[in-house]
Steps between C-alpha positions, in 0.01 A plus 500: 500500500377296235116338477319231368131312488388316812249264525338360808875581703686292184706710230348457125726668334834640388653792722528838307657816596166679565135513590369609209642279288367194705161687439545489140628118489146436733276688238683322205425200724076549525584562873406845514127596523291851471257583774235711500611811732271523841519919489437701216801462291491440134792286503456107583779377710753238432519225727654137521334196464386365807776310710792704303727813629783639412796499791862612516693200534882377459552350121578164522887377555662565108174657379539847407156749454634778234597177290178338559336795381706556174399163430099561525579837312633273227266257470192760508677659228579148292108448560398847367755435199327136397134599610455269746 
């Protein structure tokens, strides 16, 4: 089932084929946060931003996630490329 970036009940953003990569789109984003940990680990947690989560959701009627995710691969890498 594919995912994608909820906020307040409303999608945000594309559908892609997996969890992780909506994590990665969020923390490209600014959406994803550190926290402190509560116990003793050494490790701060990742988090959303307030209001945000990541679901498993239908893609949208003609939209299609491992497509939508070739095309953020692309662009990242087109970004590296020029320095932006």
């Amino acid at each position: 089932m594919p995912y994608a970036l909820f906020c307040d009940d409303a999608k945000v953003s594309k559908t892609y084929p997996t969890e992780a990569n909506v994590w990665k789109h969020a923390k490209e984003s600014g959406l994803v946060v550190d926290v402190e940990p509560k116990d003793n680990t050494p490790t701060p947690r990742r988090v959303l931003d307030v209001g945000y989560e990541i679901r498993e959701c239908e893609p949208d009627p003609g939209e299609n996630p491992e497509k939508n995710e070739c095309e953020a691969r692309e662009q990242r890498d087109f970004q590296l490329a020029s320095g932006s």
